[in-house]
C-alpha positions in Angstrom: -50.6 -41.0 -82.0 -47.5 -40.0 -84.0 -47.3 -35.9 -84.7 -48.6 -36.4 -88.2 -51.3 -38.3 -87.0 -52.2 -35.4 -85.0 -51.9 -32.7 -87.7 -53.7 -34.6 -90.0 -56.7 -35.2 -87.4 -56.2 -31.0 -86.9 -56.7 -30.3 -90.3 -59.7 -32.2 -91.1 -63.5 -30.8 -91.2 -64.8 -30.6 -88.2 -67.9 -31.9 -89.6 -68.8 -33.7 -92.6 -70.2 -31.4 -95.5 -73.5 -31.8 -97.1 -73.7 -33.5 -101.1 -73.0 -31.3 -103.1 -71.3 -28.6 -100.8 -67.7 -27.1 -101.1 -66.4 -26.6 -98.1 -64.7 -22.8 -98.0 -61.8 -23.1 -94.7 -60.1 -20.2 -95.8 -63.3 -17.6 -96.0 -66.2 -19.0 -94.9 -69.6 -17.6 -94.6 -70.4 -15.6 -91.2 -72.5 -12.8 -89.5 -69.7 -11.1 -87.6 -70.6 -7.7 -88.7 -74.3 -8.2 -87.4 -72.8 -9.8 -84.3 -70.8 -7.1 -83.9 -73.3 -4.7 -83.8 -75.4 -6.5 -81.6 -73.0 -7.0 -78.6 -71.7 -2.8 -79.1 -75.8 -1.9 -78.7 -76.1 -4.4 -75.9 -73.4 -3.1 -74.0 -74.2 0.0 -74.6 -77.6 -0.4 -73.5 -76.4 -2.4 -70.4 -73.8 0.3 -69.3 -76.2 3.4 -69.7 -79.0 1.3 -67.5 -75.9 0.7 -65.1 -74.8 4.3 -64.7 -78.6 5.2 -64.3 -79.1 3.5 -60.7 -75.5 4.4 -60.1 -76.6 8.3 -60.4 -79.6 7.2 -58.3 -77.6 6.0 -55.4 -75.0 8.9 -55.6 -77.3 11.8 -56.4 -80.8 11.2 -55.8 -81.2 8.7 -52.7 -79.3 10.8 -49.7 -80.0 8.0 -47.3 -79.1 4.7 -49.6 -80.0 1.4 -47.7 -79.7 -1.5 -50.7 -75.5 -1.5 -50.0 -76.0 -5.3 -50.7 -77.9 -4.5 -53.9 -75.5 -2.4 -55.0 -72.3 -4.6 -54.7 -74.7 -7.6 -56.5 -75.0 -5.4 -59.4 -71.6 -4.2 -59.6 -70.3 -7.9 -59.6 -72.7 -9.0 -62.3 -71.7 -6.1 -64.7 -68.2 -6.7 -64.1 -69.1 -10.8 -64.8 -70.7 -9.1 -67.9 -68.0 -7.2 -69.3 -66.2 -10.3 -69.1 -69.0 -12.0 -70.9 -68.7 -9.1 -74.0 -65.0 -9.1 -74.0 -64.9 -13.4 -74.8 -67.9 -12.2 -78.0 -65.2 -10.0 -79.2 -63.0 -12.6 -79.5 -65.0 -14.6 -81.1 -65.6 -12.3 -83.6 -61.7 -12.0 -84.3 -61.3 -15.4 -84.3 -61.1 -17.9 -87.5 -64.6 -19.2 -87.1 -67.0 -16.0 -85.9 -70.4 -16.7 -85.4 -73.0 -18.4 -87.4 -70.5 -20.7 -89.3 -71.5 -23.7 -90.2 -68.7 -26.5 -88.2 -68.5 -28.6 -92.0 -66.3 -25.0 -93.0 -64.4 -25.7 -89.8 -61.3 -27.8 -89.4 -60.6 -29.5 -86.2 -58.1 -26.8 -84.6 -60.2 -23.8 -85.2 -62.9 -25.6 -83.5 -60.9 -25.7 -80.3 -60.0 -22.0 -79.4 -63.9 -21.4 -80.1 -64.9 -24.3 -77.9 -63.2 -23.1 -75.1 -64.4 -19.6 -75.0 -68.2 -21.0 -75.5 -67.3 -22.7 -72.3 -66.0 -19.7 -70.4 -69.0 -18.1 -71.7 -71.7 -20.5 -70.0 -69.7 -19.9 -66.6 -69.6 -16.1 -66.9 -73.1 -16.4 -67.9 -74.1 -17.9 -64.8 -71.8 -15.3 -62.7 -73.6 -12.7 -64.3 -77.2 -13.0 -64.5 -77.5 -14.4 -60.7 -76.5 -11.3 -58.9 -78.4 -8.9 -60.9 -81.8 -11.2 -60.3 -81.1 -11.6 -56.7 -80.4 -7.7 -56.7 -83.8 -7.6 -58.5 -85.9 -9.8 -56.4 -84.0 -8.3 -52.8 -85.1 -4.6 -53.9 -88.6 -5.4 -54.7 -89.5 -7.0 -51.6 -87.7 -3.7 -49.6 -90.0 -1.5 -51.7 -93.3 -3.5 -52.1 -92.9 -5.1 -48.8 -91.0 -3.4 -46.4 -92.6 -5.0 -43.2 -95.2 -7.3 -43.9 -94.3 -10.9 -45.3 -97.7 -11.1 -47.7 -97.7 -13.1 -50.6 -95.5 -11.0 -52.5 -92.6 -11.3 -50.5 -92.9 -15.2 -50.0 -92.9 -15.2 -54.1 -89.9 -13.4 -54.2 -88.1 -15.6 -51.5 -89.2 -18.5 -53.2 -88.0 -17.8 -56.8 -84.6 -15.9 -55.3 -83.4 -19.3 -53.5 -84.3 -21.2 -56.3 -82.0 -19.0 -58.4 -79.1 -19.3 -55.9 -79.2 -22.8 -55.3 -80.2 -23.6 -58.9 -77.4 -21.3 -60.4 -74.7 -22.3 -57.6 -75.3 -26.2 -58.4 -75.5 -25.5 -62.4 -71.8 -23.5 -62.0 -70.0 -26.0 -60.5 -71.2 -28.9 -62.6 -70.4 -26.7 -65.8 -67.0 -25.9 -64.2 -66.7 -29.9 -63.6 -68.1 -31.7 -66.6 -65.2 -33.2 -68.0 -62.1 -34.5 -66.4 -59.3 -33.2 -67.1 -61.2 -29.8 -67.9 -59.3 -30.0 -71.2 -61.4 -32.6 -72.3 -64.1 -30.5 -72.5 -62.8 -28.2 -75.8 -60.0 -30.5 -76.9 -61.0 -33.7 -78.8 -57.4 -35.2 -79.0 -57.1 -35.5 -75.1 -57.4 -39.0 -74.3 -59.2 -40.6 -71.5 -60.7 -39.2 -68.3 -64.6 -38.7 -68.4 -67.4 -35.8 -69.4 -70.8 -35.4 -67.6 -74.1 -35.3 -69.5 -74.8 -31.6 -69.5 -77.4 -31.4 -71.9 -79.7 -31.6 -69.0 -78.6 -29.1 -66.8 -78.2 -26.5 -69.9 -81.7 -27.6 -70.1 -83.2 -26.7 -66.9 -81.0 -23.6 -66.5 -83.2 -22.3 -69.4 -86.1 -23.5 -68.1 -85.9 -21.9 -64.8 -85.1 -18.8 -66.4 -88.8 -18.6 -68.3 -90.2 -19.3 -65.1 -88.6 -16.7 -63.1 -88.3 -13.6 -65.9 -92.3 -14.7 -66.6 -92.9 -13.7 -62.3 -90.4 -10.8 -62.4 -91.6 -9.5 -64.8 -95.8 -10.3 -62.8 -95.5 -10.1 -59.5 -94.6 -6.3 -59.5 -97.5 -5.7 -61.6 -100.2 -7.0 -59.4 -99.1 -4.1 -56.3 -98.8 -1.3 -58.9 -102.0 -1.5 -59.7 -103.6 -2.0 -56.2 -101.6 1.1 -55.2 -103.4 4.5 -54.2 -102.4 6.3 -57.0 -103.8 7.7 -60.7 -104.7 5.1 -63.0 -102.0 7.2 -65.2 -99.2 7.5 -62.8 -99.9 3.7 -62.6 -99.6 2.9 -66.3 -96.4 5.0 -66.1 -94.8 2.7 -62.8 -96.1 -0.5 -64.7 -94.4 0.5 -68.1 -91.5 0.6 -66.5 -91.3 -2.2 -64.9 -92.6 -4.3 -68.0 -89.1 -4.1 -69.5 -88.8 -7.6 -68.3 -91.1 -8.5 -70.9 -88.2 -8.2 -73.2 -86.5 -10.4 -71.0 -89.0 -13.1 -71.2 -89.0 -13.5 -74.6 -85.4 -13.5 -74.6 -85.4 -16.4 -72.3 -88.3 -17.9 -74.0 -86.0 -17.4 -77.0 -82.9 -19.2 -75.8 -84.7 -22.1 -74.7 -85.8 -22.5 -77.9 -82.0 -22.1 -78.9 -80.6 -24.7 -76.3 -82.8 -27.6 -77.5 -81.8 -26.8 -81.3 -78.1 -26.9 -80.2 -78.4 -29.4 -78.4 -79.9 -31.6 -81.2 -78.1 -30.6 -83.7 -74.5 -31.6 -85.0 -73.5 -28.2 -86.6 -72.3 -27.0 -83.2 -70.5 -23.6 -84.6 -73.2 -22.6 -86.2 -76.4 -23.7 -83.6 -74.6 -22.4 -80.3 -74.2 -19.1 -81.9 -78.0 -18.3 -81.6 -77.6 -19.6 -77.8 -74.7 -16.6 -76.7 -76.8 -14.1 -78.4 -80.1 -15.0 -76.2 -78.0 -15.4 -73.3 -76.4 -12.0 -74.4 -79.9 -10.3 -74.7 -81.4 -11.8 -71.5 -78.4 -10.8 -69.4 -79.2 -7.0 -71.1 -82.8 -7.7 -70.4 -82.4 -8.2 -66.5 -79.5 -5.1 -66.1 -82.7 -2.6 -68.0 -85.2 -4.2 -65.3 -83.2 -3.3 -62.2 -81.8 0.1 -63.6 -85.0 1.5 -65.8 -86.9 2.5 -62.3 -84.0 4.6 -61.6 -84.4 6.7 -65.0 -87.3 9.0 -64.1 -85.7 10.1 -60.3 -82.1 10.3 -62.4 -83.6 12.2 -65.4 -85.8 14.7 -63.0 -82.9 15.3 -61.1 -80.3 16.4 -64.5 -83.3 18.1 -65.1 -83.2 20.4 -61.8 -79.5 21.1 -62.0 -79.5 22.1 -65.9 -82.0 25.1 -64.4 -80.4 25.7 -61.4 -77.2 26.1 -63.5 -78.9 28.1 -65.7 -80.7 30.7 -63.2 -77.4 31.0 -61.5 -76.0 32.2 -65.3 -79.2 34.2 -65.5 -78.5 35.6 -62.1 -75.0 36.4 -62.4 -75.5 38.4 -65.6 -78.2 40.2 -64.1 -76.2 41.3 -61.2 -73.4 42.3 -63.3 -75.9 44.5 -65.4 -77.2 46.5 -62.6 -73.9 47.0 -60.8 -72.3 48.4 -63.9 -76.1 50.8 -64.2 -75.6 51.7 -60.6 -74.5 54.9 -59.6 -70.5 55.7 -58.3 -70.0 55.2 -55.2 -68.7 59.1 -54.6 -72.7 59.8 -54.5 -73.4 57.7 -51.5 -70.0 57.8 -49.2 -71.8 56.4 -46.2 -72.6 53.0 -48.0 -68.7 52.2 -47.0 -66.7 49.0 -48.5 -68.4 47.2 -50.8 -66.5 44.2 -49.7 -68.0 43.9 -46.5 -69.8 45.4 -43.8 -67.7 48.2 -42.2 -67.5 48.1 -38.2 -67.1 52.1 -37.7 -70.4 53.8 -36.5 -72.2 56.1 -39.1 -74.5 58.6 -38.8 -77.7 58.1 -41.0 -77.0 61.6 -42.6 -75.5 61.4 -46.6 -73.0 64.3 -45.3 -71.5 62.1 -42.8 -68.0 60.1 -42.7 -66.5 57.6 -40.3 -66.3 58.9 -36.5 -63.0 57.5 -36.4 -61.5 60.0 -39.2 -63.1 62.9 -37.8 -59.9 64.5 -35.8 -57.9 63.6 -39.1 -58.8 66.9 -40.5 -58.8 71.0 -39.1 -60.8 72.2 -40.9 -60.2 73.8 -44.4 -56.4 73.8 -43.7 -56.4 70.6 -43.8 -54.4 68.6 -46.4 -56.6 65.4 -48.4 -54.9 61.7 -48.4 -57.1 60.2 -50.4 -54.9 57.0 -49.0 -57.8 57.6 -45.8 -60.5 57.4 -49.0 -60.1 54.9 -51.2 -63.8 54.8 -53.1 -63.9 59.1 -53.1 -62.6 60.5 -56.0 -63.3 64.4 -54.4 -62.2 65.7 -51.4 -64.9 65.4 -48.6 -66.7 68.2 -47.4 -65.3 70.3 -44.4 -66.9 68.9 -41.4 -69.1 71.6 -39.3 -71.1 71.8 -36.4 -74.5 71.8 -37.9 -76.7 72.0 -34.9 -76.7 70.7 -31.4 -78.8 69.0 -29.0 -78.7 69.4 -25.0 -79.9 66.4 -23.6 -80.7 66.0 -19.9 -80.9 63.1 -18.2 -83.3 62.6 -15.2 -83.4 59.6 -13.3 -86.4 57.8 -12.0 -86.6 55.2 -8.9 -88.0 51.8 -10.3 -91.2 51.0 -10.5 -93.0 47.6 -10.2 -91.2 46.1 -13.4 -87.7 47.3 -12.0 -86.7 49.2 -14.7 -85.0 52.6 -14.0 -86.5 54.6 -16.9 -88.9 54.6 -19.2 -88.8 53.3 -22.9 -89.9 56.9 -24.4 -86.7 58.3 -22.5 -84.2 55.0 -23.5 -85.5 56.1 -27.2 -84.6 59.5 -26.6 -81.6 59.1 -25.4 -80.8 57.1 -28.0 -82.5 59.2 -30.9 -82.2 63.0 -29.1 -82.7 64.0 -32.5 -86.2 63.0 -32.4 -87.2 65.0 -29.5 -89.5 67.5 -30.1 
């Protein structure tokens, strides 16, 4: 085709309008500002469920064994973001969502094509890792050692996932060749797969696995050994996924309309904003467990914080209501426990300074005195004490004196 054969084609409706209807290319009728909305709550939503079992592995598990859990989460978030950052652009684009393809010409319909395409693979990139995460964790928890039921149900609907989701990528990815073909109607020859089938079946298998996610945890919460309320509490909590089946449920519904349907632009937009709220749906069933541990342990660090506040002011109170130091001179530093030997008497001062003064002659440094703001008192003999020391052979238990005279000796003041 010459050029102006292919800007004419490019400027054409993509889609032949209805009797009666004006098409409107320049302004046409959308729900980006509902869109928009929708994808800022999801992501919020997704990223404070995220940072929820984050805290839990950082702050509340000391001894973290689901590494691999951890890094399949992490990848599907990041596949996420990705998946949130191509909606953006579609709501900055020249179509938006929920516009009908007649109010479409043929260029505009390419840029959006392609990033519906990109979308299906992140999709898939994104919701695996988090179900595997899902299904891996539950069968540590609820069956740690024995392979019951449970953990056969798990096993089963986890490797169905993979190998479903693994097989459904790379046909996706390899559906038209060139890959070109696949958004761009002007590329001629090569071939495109039927995909309608596999879009299909993808859906399919996700009503049949969110429906046991979100059943198979319920039937061992309530055979557990607990009360019937701390029960309803664990089961609420894990019946998020309910959200998630109906979301599923949902774009099923979507897929077949889409699918059906030759107002592409307008169909498929119902299909990303499923996907969108099953892939939310799936991060709030693998991080809402984590929000009582996480929120019970802000919880215990606000009062800790707190009573350490509490207990600093208190402290600062009663030093500044205690009494000088000048009134108790044998207490010593305050900034640590003094090594010179003290006698318990309130008249006494180090031995160690003692030959530092003659008497009332003698001249006061208060260098020597730091916490005195008086002179000490001239040091006198008071009384003393003749101590005499007899010696005794050992008896049976070897010892060479008794414990009344080791006491006295080292107490003579005691002796009566």
């Amino acid at each position: 085709m010459s050029a102006d054969e292919v800007q004419a084609i490019l400027n054409m409706p993509a889609l032949a309008p209805p009797d009666g209807v004006e098409p409107n290319f320049e302004n046409p009728s959308n729900m980006n500002p509902l869109a928009l909305g929708v994808v800022i709550a999801a992501l919020i939503v997704t990223t404070l469920a995220v940072l929820m079992r984050i805290h839990s592995w950082i702050y509340v598990m000391k001894h973290y064994t689901g590494k691999i859990e951890a890094f399949l989460v992490v990848a599907g978030y990041g596949s996420y973001l990705g998946y949130t950052i191509l909606a953006f652009r579609v709501i900055n684009s020249e179509i938006g969502f929920f516009v009908h393809q007649y109010e479409v010409r043929v260029k505009d319909t390419i840029p959006f094509s392609k990033t519906i395409y990109f979308g299906g693979l992140i999709y898939n990139s994104a919701i695996l890792p988090v179900k595997a995460a899902i299904l891996i964790e539950w069968m540590r928890i609820f069956s740690p050692r024995a392979r019951n039921p449970f953990w056969w149900t798990c096993q089963t609907i986890l490797w169905v996932n993979v190998l479903y989701y693994i097989a459904a990528t790379i046909v996706e990815a390899r559906q038209c060749s060139p890959q070109e073909k696949v958004w761009d109607p002007l590329v001629q020859g090569g071939y495109c797969l039927d995909t309608r089938t596999v879009e299909l079946t993808s859906s399919s298998i996700n009503v049949v696995s969110d429906l046991i996610i979100l059943l198979a945890p319920q039937h061992v919460i309530w055979r557990l050994q607990i009360s019937k309320a701390k029960k309803l509490g664990v089961a609420v909590i894990f019946a998020v996924g309910l959200f998630g089946l109906v979301s599923a449920v949902a774009r099923l519904v979507a897929t077949h309309s889409y699918l059906v349907s030759d107002d592409g632009t307008y169909s498929v937009s119902p299909v990303a904003f499923w996907a969108l709220a099953e892939m939310a749906s799936v991060f709030l069933v693998y991080g809402m467990p984590a929000i009582p541990s996480a929120a019970h342990a802000a919880k215990t660090r606000i009062g800790t914080y707190y009573a350490g506040l509490t207990k600093q002011s208190t402290r600062k109170t009663t030093e500044g209501s205690q009494p000088s130091s000048t009134s108790a001179p044998w207490r010593g530093n305050a900034t640590g426990p003094s090594r010179k030997y003290r006698n318990i008497d309130k008249d006494s001062i180090g031995l160690d300074t003692v030959d530092r003064f003659d008497g009332k002659d003698s001249q006061w440094d208060s260098s020597e005195f730091p916490r005195a703001h008086l002179p000490p008192m001239a040091v006198e003999v008071q009384h003393t004490v003749e101590v005499e020391s007899h010696e005794r052979e050992a008896g049976a238990s070897g010892s060479r004196e008794s414990g009344d005279e080791v006491l006295l000796r080292q107490h003579p003041w005691d002796r009566k």
